[in-house]
N, C-alpha and C positions, 0 to 999 in steps of 0.2 A: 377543621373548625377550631380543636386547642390550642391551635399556634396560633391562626389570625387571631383568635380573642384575649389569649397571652402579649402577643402585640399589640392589640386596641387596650389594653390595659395599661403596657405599660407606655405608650401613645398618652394615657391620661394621666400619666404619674400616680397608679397605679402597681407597686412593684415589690409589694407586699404576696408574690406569687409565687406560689411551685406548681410546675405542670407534670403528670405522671405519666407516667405509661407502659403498660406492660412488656413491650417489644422495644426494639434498641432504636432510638432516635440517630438522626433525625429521620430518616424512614424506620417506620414501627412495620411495614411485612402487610399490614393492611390492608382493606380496598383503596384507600387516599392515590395510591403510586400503581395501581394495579391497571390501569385504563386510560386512554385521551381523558384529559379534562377539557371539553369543550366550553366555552363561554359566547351564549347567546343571549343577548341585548333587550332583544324584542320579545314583549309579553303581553299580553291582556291588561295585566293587572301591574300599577306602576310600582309596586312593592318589588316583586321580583324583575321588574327591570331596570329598576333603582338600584338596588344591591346586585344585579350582576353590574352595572356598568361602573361600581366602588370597587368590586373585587377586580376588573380589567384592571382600573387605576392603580391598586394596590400590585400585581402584578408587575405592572410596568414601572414602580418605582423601584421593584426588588428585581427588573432586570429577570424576571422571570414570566415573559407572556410573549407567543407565539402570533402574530397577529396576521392570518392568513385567512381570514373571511370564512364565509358561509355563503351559500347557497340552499334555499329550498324550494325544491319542482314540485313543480304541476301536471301533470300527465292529463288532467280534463277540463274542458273549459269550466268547470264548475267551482274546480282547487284554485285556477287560475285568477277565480273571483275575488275567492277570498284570501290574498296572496296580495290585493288592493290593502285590505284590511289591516295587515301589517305594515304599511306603510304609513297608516293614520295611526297605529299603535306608537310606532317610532317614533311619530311627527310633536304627539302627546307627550312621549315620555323623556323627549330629547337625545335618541340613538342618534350618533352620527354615523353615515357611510352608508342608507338604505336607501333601496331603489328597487323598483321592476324593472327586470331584463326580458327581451323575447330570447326564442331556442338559440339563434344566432353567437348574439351577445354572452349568454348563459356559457356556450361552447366555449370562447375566449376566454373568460374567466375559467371554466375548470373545463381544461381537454379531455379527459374523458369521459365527458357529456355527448350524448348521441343528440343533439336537436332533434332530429327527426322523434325520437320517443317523447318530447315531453311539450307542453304548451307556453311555457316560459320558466321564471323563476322568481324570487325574489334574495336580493341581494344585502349584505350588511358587511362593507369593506373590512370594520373595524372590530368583529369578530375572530374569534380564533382559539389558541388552547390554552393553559395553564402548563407551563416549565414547573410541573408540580412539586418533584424533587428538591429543584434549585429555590423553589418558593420556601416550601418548610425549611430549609436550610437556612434562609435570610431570615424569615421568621421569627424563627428561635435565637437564632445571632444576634438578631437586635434586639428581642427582647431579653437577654444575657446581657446584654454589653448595660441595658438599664438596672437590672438587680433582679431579675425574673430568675429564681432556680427550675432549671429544666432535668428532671430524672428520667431513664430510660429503665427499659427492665424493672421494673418498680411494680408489680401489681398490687391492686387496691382490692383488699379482702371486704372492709367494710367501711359505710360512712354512721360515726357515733349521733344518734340525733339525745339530746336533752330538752326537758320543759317544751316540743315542739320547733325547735331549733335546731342546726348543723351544730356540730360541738369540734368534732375532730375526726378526720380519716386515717383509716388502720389500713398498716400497708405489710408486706411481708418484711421488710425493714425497718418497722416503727408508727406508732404514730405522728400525727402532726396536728396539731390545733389549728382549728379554723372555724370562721365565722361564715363561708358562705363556700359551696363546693359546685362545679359544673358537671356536669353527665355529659362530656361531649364525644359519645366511644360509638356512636354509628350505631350499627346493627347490634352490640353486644349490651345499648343503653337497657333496655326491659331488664336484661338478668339481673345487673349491677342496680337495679333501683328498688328490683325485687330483695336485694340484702340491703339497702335502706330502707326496707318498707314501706316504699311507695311504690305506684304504680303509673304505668308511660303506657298510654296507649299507643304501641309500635312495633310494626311485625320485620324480619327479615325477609326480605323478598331476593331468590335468588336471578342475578342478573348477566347477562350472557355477552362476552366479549371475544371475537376472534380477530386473527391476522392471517395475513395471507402472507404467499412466496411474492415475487416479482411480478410486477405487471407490465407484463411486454404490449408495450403502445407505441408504435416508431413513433408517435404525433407528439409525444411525451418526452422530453430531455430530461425530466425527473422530479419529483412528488415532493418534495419541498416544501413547498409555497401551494400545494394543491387544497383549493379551501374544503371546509365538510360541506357533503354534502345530505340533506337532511331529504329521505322520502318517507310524508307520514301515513300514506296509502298504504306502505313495505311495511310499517311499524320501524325504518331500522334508519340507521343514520353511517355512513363512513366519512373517513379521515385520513390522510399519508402516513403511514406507518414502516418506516426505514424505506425499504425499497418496494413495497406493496400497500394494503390497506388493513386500517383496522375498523371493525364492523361492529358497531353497539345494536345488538337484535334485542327486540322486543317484542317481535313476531315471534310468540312461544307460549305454550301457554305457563301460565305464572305459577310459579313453586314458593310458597310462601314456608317459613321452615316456623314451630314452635322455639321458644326463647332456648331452650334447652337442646335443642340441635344444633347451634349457631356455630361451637367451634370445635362440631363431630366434621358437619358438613365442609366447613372452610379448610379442616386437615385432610380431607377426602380427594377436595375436588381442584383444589386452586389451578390444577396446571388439566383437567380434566375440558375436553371439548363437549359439549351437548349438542347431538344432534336434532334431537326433536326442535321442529319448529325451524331452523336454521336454511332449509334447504328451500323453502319456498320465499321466505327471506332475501336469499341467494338471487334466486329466478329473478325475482323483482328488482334486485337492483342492478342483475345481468342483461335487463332492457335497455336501462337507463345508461348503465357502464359498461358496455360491451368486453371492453378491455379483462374486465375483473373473469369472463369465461375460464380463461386457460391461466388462471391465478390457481396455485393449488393453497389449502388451508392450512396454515402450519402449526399454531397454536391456540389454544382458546381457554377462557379463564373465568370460572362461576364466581362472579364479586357475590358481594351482599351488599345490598340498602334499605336503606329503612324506609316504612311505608307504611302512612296512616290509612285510617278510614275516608276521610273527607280528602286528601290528596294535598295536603301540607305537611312542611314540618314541623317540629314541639319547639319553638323556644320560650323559654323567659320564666320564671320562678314557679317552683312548685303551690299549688292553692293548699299542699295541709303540711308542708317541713319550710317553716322559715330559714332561708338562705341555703334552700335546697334547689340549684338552678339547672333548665334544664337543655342543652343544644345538642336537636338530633334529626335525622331526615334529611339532613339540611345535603343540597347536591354543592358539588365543590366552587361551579361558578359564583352561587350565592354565600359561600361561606365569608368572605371578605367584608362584604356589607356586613352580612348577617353579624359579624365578631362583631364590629365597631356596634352598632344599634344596640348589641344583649349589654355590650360596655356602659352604652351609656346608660340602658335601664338597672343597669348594677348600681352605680354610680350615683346617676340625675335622678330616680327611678321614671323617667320618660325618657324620649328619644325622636327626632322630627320624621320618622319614616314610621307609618302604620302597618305594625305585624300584626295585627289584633286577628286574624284570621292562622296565627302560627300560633298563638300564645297555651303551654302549658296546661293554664285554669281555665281553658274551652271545653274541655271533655266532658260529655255525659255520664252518670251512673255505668251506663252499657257499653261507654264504648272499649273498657277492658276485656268485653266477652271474648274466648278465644273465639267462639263459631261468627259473633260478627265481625272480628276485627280480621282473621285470616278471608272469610267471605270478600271482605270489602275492601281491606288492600291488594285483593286480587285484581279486583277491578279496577283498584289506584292504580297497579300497575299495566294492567292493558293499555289505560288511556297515557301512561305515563312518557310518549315517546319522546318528549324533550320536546314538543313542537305543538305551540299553543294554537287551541279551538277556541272560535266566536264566544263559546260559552254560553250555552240558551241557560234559563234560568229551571227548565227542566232538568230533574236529575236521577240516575238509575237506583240511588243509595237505598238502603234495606230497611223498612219500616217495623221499627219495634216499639213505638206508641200510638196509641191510638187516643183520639180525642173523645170522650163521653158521648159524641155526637157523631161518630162516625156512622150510624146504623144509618142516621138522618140525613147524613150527607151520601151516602152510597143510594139513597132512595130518589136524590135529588142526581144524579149520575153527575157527582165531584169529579173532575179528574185532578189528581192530586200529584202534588210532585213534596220531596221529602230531602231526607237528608241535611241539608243547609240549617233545617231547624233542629237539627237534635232528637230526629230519626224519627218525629212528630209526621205525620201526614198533613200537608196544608194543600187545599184546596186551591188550585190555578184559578178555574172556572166552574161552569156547569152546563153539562149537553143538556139539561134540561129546559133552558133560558134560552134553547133556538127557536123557542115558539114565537119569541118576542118580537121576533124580526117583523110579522105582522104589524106591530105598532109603532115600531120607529124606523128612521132613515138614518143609517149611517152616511157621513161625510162620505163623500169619493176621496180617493189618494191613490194616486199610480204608482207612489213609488212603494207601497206595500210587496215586501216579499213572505216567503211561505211561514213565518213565524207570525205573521197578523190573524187574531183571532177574533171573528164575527160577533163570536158571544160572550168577548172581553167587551165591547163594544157595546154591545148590546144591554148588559147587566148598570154598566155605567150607566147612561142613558136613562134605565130604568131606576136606578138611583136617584139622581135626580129628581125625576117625574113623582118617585112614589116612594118608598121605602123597600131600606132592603137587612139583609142580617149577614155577620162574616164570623165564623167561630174567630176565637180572639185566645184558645186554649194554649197553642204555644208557645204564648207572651211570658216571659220569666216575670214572677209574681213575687213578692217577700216582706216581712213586716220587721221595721225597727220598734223595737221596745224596749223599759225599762226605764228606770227615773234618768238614765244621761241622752233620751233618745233625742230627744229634742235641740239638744248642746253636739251634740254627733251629727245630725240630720242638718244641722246651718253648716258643720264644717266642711261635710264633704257633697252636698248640694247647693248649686251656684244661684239659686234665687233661694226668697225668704220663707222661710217653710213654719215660721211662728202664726199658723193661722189659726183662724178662728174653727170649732167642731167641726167637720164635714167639710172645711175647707181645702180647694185642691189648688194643686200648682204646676206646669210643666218647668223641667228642669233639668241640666245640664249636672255631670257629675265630670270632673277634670283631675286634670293631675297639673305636677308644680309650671308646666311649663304653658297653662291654657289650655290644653288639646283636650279635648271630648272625648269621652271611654263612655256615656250611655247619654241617650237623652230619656228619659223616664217621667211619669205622671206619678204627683206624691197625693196623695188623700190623707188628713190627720184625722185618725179615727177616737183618738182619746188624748188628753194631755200626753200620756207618753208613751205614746204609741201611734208608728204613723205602717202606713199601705204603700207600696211602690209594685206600680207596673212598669218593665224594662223594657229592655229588647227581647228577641226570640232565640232562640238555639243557644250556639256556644260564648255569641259576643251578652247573651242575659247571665249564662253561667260564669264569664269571666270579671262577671260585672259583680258578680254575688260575692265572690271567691275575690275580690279587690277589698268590697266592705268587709267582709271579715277580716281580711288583714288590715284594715284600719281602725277596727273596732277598739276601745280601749279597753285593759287587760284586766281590771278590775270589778269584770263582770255587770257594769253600770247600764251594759247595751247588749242586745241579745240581736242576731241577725237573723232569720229565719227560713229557709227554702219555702214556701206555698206553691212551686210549681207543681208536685205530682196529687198536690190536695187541690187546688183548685181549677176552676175553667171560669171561662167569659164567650157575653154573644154580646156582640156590636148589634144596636139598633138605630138606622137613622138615614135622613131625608124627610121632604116634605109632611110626610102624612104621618112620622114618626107617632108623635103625640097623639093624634087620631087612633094610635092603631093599640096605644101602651094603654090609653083613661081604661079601658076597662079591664087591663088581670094587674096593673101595679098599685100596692096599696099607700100609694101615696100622691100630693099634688103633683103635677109635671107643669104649673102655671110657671113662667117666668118669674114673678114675684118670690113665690114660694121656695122653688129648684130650679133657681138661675145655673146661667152656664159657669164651668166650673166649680161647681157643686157637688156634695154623696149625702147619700143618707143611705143605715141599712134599713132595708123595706121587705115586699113580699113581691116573689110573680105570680100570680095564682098562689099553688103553697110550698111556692119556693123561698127559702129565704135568701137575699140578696145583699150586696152591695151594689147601688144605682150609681152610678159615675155620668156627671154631664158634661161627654166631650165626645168630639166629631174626627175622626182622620182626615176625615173627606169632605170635611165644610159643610157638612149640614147641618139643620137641627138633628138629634141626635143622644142615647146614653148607652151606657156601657154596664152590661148588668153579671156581677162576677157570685159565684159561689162556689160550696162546697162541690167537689169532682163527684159524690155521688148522687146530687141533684141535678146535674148537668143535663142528663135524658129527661129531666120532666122540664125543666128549664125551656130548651129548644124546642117541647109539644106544645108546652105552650103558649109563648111566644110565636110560634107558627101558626096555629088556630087562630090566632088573635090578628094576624096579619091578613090572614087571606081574602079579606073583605076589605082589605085596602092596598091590593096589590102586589104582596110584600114578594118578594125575590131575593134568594140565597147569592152571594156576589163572591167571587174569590180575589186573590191577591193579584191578579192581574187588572183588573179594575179597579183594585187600592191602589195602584202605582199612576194611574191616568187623571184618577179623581182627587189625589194627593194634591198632584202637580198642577192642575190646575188651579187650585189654590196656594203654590208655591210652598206647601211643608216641606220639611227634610226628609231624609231616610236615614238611620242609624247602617255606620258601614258603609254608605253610596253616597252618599249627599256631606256627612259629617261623619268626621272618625277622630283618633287621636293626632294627625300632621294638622290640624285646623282650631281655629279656637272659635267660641260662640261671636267676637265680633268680626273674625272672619265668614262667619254662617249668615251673617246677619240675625243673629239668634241675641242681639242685646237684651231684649227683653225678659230673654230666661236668666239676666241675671242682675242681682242686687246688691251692688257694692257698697251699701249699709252694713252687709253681712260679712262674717269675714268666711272666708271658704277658700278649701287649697285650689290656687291656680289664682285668686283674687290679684298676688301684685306681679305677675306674670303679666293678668290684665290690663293694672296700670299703665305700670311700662310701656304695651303695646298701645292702648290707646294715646299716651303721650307723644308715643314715636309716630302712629300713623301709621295707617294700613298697608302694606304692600300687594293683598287681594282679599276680593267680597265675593260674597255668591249672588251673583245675578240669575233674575229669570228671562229669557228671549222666546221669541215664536220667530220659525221659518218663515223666512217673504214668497218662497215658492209652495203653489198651495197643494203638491204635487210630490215634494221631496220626503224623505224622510230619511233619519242619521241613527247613531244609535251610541249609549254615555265611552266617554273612552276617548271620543272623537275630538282630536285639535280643534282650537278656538285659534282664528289666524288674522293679522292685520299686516295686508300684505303679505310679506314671506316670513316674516317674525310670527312664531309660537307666544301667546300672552295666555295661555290655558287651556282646558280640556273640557268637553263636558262630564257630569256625574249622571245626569240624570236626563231620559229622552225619549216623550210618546206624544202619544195622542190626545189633544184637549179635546174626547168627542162632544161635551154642551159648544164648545166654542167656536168649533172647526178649525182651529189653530196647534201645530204641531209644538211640544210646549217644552222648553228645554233648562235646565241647571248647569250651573258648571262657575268656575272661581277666575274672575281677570282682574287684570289689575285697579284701582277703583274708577281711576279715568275712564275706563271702557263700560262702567257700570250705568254710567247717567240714560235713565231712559231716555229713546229714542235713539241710542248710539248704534250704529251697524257694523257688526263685524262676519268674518270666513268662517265658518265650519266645513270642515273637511270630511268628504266620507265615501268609503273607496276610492281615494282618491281624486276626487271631484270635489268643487266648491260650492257651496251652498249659501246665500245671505240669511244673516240673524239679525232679530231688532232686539236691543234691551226693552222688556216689558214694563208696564209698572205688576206689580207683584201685590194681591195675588188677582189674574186676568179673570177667575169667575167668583160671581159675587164679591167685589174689592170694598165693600160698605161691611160685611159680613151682617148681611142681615137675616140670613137665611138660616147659619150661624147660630142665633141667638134669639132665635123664632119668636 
């Protein structure tokens, strides 16, 4: 990761650089040289297959990359399934060289393949390893031959921070002055940030690599060109290594090491084999590779990598040391991309590829805990075996907040998944809203598999019909104030936020190049003083930790955390207003508390702020207060509902009732590679105002669109896809979807996703691909329930 980003630096004329290191370049004795660097293409998410297929490129221009394929089996028809899946991942993300093979096939490409063991494969020609040695060697060459100083043996005792700022790193040979310093030391980043005085949530995870003797297979003239092959049933993956193989297990259980072990263990163990775990590893892939039996094991070697809690790495600037930047985690396929992107946020401070899910200023309070974060990169590392899963939006991650309303929601049987929000508990659904099935008819659809849930369905539905309530507590909440609040709040918010008392606004927060880092709801609660509700988990916390570092230094504007002080309950659908007239102490008449509107008021004798806005397109408000009114909050408000039907609805029905109305998703729908006239999101902004990213804007609107986010429904009424999935005209790729479920008011499967604008014009039909199969989509008009918004605006 030091060298590519030494090169992406000095790639940008950049060359203002010393790169350090404590061990003798250009191999520093490290994990970097210690193991295959594999390079796989295909991912879920187009961030990491974005930057492996930069890092293949960078590879091949430095004359150091191995391009010997991949393979990943299926041993049951069921892996076999989703082995499809990867093909429409590829097809999204533009991997070239991917395919499904049957047993046969699989054989010819890697001989010692038993077909008889497995069900098929799937294949990606243009996979293969990293010439990792000969890469850092060109690496540093070339960024030498620009004016990059490269030191070896150089250890860095400490980084000087002044006024909140990087000032100069102390090395055992001196210091040096510098305005901005990287953490990019792998497993040894926590110690080294620990003598800067920050903190990286990131553990050592020990990781297990052996090689075998020869592997005698007449069938085999020799292992060369023999692709990996990946079994994630095994947990373990192998590779051709000289004349036998080398086996990355991960079938083990995971030894996570505290920061202070890191280089007891590495001088222990380097050349040490670990058995535990290895040998059933072994069995599993001596089905599959017959050959590998009478291979005997000759070496084996405990790396270390870094391993978060949520199962990313850290890059991009520290939220409390200016020019304190951070690259760690990061696996070496992804290092290439990864250099050039942190380059450009060095630099641009944006970058056209979305890490918002890697970034530094994601972290919660807790997630430094050692007992969580060893806990939970354990379990980073079970799942970690290089080979990506569908990803349900369920997740096992470890709950250490609890919402004011969890008593109320466990009485209501939540079932709750977590994690993703910043170890909040958020509610999926509720088994208790299986009664409902009595009152409504779900749509038929055949192509529902085992992830469709009855009483996501159902709650919707009931939304609609009656009114229903979603806690709203681990929305990132915060207040700008002070006399520049209002001069700060136009700069770095993309619509006009000069409103009148109680006036609210949605809106778009950007950086210089357009791209959206939050879409947020702003409420002006005084002249200068405004309310902003964010996103949730770590992309509300990167959002906080953005305005703080824009905030001007003259104390003019104060930013404020409100998340562990306050909570919110969503109230809304038809009978909303029916259900509020009697505990809010104020008008709910349109005239009165129009949409888009606050006032602070009372719920019973709660005090509140009333917010009039809908996720889900109905009438509708949002009622936020103090965290420790929250329990009387929810009694009663619940009292107050049950005479008119009300039902508690999780986020599984926020995503169905959303889209039906065509809103976005922060993260899914919009992120930072997209701008609001790419989102279709014009409206959230006001080029009266001047605001960073405004002539980014310009520009692009002068130049013209090259994609929109369109909404479609499926013509087959029958099918179903899921976001991720190519948008195809013809054999040409023109987009992906973001976003894809179920319109249950409409009975229309209701889909997002970005093509080029031609493609946009309602009624246009294009391919969606899934599993492998095609599927016709119509461009909708937008939004398909209630398109008047009357219902809206009650």
């Amino acid at each position: 990761m030091g060298s590519s980003l030494a090169h992406a630096l000095a790639v940008r004329d950049r060359t203002d650089v010393i790169v350090l290191d404590r061990g003798a370049l250009p191999e520093t004795g490290g994990t970097s040289t210690a193991a295959p660097a594999g390079v796989f293409q295909t991912a879920p998410d187009r961030t990491r297959s974005v930057l492996a297929q930069e890092t293949r490129a960078l590879a091949i221009e430095h004359d150091a990359y191995r391009e010997h394929g991949s393979l990943e089996i299926a041993r049951t028809p069921e892996r076999r399934d989703e082995l499809r899946r990867r093909v429409d991942n590829a097809t999204s993300w533009g991997v070239s060289g991917a395919s499904l093979l049957d047993p046969e096939e699989t054989a010819e490409r890697a001989q010692l393949v038993d077909p008889d063991a497995i069900e098929g494969s799937y294949h990606v020609s243009t996979d293969g390893s990293l010439r990792t040695g000969r890469l850092l060697a060109s690496l540093q060459e070339t960024a030498q031959a620009e004016g990059v100083t490269i030191r070896g043996e150089t250890p860095v005792t400490d980084v000087e921070i002044e006024a909140g700022a990087v000032r100069r790193v102390v090395t055992d040979a001196g210091s040096i002055e510098a305005d901005a310093v990287v953490l990019a030391t792998g497993a040894w980043t926590p110690a080294l940030a620990d003598a800067v005085g920050i903190e990286v949530p990131l553990a050592a995870g020990v990781h297990q690599f052996v090689t075998t003797g020869p592997v005698a297979a007449p069938e085999v003239a020799a292992l060369g060109d023999h692709p990996w092959i990946q079994h994630p049933e095994a947990g373990v993956r192998a590779v051709s290594w000289d004349d036998g193989l080398g086996i990355v297990n991960y079938d083990h259980e995971p030894e996570v090491l505290d920061p202070g072990e890191v280089d007891a263990h590495t001088a222990d163990s380097r050349t040490a084999r670990r058995a535990s775990g290895f040998d059933g590893a072994r069995q599993s892939l001596e089905t599959v590779l017959p050959a590998l039996q009478d291979a005997a094991v000759e070496r084996g070697h405990e790396g270390l990598i870094g391993l978060t809690a949520d199962g990313s790495p850290v890059l991009g600037e520290h939220p409390e040391v200016d020019g304190c930047w951070i690259a760690a985690g990061i696996q070496a396929m992804h290092a290439g991309g990864a250099a050039r992107v942190l380059a450009d946020h060095m630099i641009d401070g944006a970058s056209d590829v979305n890490v918002d899910d890697w970034l530094a200023a994601r972290f919660q309070p807790h997630s430094g805990s050692p007992t969580f974060l060893r806990e939970q990169s354990a379990a980073t590392y079970t799942n970690a075996t290089g080979v990506p899963e569908a990803g349900g939006i369920e997740s096992a991650g470890k709950t250490v907040r609890e919402s004011t309303f969890s008593r109320h929601l466990d009485e209501l049987e939540a079932a709750f998944y977590d994690l993703r929000y910043g170890g909040w508990k958020r509610p999926m659904r509720f088994e208790s809203n299986a009664d409902l099935v009595a009152d409504y008819e779900i749509p038929g659809r055949d192509g529902r598999n085992d992830s469709f849930s009855e009483i996501t369905a159902l709650e919707h539905l009931a939304v609609r019909d009656r009114v229903g309530m979603c806690d709203l507590t681990s929305f990132t909440t915060f207040d700008i104030e002070g006399p520049g609040a209002l001069e700060f709040a136009q700069r770095v918010f993309s619509n006009d936020v000069d409103l009148p008392l109680g006036g609210v606004t949605y809106t778009m927060m950007l950086d210089g190049r357009g791209g959206i880092h939050g879409d947020m709801t702003v409420v002006r609660q005084a002249a200068d003083r405004f309310h902003v509700i964010s996103n949730s988990g770590g992309a509300g916390t990167a959002q906080l930790a953005r305005l703080d570092r824009l905030a001007p230094a003259d104390g003019s504007v104060h930013v404020s955390n409100r998340i562990a002080a306050r909570c919110g309950v969503s109230v809304t659908g038809p009978n909303a207003r029916e259900m509020l007239e009697g505990v809010v102490d104020a008008s709910l008449s349109n005239r009165e508390f129009p949409y888009f509107s606050a006032t602070e008021t009372y719920v019973g004798d709660v005090p509140v702020l009333a917010v009039r806005v809908s996720y889900v397109g109905e009438l509708g408000w949002e009622f936020h207060t103090s965290m420790e009114y929250g329990a009387r909050l929810w009694k009663t408000l619940w009292e107050a509902g049950e005479p008119h039907g009300v039902v508690p609805f999780g986020d599984g029905a926020l995503v169905s009732l959303r889209l039906e109305k065509g809103y976005p998703a922060y993260g899914v729908d919009i992120h930072p590679e997209v701008t609001p006239l790419e989102a279709d999101l014009s409206h959230t902004v006001d080029m009266d105002t001047e605001f960073v990213g405004r002539e980014a804007l310009v520009e692009q609107r002068e130049a013209g669109l090259d994609r929109i986010r369109a909404m479609f429904t499926l013509e087959d009424p029958d099918a179903v896809v899921t976001p991720g999935s190519p948008i195809l005209d013809g054999e040409a790729t023109i987009g992906h979807l973001t976003s894809a479920e179920e319109g249950f008011s409409i009975d229309e499967f209701v889909l997002a996703g970005y093509v080029p604008p031609e493609y946009a014009e309602v009624g246009t039909t294009v391919d969606v691909m899934y599993h492998d199969e095609r599927y016709a989509a119509t461009v909708a008009e937008s939004p398909l329930f209630d398109p008047q918004n009357e219902r809206l605006r009650g």
